[in-house]
C-alpha positions as CSV (number, residue, x, y, z in Angstrom):
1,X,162.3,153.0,80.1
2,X,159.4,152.1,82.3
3,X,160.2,153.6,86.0
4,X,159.0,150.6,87.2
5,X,161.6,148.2,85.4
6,X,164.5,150.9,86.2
7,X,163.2,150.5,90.4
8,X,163.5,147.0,89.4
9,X,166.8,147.2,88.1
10,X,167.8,149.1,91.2
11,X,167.1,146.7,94.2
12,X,168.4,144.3,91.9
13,X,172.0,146.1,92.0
14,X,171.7,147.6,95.2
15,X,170.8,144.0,96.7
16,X,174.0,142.6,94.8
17,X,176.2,145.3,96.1
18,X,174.3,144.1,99.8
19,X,175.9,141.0,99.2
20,X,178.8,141.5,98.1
21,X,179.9,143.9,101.9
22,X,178.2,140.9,103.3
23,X,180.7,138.7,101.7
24,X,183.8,140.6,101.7
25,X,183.1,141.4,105.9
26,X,182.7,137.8,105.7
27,X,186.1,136.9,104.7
28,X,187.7,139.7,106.3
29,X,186.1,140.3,109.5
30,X,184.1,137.1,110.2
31,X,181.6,136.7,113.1
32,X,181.7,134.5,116.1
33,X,180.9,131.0,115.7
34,X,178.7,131.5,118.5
35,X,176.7,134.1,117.4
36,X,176.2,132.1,113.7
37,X,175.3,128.7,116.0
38,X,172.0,130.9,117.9
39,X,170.7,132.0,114.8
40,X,170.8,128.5,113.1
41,X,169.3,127.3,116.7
42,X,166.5,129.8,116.7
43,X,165.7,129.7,112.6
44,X,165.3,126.3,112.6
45,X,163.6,126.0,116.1
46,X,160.9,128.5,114.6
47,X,160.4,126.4,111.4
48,X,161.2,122.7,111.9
49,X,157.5,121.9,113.0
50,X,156.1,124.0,109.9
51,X,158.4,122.8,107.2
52,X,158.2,119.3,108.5
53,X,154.5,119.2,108.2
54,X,154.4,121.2,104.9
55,X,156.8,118.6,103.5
56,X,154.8,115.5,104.1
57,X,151.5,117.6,102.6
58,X,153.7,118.1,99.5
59,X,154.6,114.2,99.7
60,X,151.2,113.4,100.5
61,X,149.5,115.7,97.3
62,X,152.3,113.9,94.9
63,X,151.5,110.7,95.5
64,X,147.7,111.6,95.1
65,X,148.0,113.0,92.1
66,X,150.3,110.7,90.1
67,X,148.1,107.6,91.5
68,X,145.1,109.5,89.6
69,X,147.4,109.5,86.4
70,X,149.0,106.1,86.4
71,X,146.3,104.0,87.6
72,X,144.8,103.9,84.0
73,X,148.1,102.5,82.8
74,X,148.4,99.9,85.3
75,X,151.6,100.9,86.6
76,X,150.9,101.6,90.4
77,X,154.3,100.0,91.7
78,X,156.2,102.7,90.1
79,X,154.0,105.3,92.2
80,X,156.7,105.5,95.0
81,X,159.0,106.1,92.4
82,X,157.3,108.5,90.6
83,X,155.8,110.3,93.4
84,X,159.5,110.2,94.9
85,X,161.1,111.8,91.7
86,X,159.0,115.0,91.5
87,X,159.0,115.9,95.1
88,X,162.4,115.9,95.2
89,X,163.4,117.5,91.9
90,X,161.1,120.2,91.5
91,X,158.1,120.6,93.5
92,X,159.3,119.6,96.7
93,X,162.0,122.2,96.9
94,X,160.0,124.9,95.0
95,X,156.9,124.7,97.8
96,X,159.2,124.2,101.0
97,X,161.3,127.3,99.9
98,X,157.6,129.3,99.1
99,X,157.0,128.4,102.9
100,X,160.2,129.6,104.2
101,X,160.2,133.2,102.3
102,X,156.9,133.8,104.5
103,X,157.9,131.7,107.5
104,X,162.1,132.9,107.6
105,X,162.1,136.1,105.3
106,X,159.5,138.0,106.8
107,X,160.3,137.7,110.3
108,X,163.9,138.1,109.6
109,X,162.7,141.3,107.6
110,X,160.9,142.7,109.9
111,X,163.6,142.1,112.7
112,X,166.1,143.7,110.8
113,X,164.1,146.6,109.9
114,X,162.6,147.4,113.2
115,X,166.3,147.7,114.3
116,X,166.7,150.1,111.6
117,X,164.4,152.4,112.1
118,X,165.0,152.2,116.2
119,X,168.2,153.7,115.3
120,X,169.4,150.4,116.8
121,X,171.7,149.6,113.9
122,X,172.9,153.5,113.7
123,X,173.7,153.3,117.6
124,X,176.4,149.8,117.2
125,X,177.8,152.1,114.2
126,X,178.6,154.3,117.1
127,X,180.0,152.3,119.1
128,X,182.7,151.7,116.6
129,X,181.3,148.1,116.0
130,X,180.0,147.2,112.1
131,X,176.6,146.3,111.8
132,X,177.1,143.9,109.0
133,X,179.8,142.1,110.9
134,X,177.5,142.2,114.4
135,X,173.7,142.0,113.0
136,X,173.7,141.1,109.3
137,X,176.3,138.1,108.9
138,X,175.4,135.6,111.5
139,X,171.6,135.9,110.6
140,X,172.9,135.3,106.9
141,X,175.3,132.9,107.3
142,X,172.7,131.1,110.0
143,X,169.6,131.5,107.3
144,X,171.6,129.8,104.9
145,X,172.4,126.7,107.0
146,X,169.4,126.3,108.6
147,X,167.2,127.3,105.1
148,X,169.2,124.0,103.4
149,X,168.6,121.7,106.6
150,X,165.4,122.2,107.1
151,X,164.3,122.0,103.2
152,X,166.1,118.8,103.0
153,X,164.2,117.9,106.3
154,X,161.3,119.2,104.0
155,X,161.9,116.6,101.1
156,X,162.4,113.6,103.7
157,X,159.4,114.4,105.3
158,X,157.6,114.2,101.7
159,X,158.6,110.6,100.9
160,X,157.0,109.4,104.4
161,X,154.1,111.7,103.6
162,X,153.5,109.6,100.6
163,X,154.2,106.6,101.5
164,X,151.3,107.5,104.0
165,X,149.3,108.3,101.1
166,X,150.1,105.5,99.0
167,X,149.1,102.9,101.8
168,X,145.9,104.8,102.6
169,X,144.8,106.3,99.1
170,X,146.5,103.9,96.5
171,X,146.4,100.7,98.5
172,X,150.3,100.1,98.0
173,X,152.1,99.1,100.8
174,X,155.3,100.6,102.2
175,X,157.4,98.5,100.6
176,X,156.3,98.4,97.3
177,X,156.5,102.3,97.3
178,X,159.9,102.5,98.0
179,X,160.7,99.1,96.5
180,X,160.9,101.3,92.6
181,X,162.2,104.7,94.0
182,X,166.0,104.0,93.9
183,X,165.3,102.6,90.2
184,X,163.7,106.2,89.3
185,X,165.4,108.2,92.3
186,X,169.0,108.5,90.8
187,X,171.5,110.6,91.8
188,X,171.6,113.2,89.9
189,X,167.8,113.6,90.8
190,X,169.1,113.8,94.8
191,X,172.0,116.6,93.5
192,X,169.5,118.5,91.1
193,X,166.9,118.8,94.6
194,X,169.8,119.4,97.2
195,X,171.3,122.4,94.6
196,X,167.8,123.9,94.6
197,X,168.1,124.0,98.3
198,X,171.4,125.8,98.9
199,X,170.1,128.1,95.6
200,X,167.0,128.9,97.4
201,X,168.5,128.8,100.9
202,X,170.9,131.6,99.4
203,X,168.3,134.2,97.7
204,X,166.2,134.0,101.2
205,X,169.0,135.1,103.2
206,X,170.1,137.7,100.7
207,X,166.4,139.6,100.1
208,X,165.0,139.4,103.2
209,X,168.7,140.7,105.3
210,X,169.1,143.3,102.8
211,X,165.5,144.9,102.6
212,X,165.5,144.7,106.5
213,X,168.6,146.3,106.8
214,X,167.6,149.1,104.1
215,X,164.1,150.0,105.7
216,X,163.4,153.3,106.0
217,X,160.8,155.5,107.2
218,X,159.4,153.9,110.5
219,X,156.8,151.8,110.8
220,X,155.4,151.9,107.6
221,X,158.8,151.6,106.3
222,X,159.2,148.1,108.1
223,X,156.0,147.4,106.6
224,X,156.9,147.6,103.2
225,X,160.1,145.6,103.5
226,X,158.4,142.7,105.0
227,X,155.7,142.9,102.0
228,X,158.8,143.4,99.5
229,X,160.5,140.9,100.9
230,X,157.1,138.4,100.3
231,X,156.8,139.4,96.9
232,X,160.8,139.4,95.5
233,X,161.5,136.0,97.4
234,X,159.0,134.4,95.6
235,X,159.5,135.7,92.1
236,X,163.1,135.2,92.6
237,X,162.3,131.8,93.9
238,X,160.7,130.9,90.7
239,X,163.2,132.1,88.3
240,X,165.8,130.5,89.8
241,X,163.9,127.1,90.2
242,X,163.8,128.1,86.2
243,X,167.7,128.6,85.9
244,X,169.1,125.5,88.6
245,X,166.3,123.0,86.4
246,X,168.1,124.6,82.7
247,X,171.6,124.2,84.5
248,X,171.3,120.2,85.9
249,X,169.7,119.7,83.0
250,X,172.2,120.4,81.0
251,X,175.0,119.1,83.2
252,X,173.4,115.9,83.3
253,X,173.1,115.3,80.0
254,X,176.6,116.3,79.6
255,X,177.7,113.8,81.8
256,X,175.6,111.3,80.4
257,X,176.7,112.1,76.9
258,X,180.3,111.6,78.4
259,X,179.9,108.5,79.6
């Protein structure tokens, strides 16, 4: 077996392992409230601007896009619709979360890993305290929350970016664009998006905590967990937009078979 593939296989399980402590200290020695409230505070005070701006960009490039493709069937009242439908399924999520991994991950990476190789981490292990319950779960648990609020701030911000778009690029008003979207917007398209976001919110938190608390080797070290951290969030990223589309797929036509 390729050394490669087996270091893949590695992380993989160490990572899941990472999670798992992170989970068990969670129900057995939780954090302070406080401590999880100042890491949503400062994660979503260091993105809100970006992901909100990124969002309406997305929005914006949609509706461009599908007015180019439906404009030759006559059908530009169902470009809100459309537009609408993709953002917030699939591409929407899938761009916001790419943001985030750079924006969130990295920092939170490097944050982490500094502290490791300051001794930092090693020096609250002395003090009797554990690390995981002190550093690692309230920036976990505070990723998470704020990584699902602000990509659904994300996807908002994409409807009003098209409808932008739409009025200045398409000629449709605002009204007409949203006039189709609960028609083609259903639900389950709203569930299939906001399951993307905790998916995605959940795989930041977990790569980017756990190569920043495994860094080693100084400076270099942090180095190479922030780029690691890049690199795994995104391919994770995608292969998990892969599995959460095959898995509300599927549940949705079950329920629509059921009923």
């Amino acid at each position: 077996m390729p050394k490669l593939l087996i270091d893949v296989i590695d992380d993989v399980g160490n990572c899941l392992l990472f999670v798992r402590e992170v989970m068990f200290t969670a129900l057995t020695s939780p954090c302070s409230f406080a401590s999880i409230c100042e890491q949503i505070w400062t994660v979503t005070l260091q993105s809100l601007p970006t992901t909100a701006l990124a969002g309406f960009f997305v929005g914006a490039i949609m509706t461009v896009q599908f007015t180019l493709q439906i404009t030759t069937f006559g059908a530009l009242g169902y470009l809100g619709g459309l537009s609408t439908s993709g953002t917030v399924r699939e591409v929407g999520p899938l761009l916001i979360a790419f943001l985030l991994s750079g924006k969130v991950g990295a920092f939170t990476s490097a944050e982490l890993g500094t502290m490791q190789v300051t001794e930092q981490i090693d020096a609250i292990r002395c003090l009797g305290a554990n690390p995981i319950q002190e550093i690692i779960l309230p920036r976990y648990l505070g990723i998470i929350i704020s990584s699902f609020f602000l990509l659904a701030v994300g996807l908002v911000m994409s409807i009003f970016g098209g409808m932008l778009l739409g009025l200045v690029f398409s000629g449709i008003n605002p009204e007409e664009y949203v006039r189709h979207i609960p028609t083609i917007v259903n639900k389950f398209s709203v569930a299939n998006g906001m399951f993307k976001c905790l998916v995605f919110a959940f795989l930041l938190a977990s790569i980017c905590t756990y190569k920043g608390y495994s860094a080693r080797g100084g400076a270099k070290g942090v180095g190479r967990a922030v780029v690691s951290t890049a690199v795994l969030t995104m391919v994770g990223i995608v292969v998990f937009d892969w599995l959460t589309s095959l898995i509300t797929d599927t549940a949705m036509n079950v329920v629509l078979g059921n009923s």
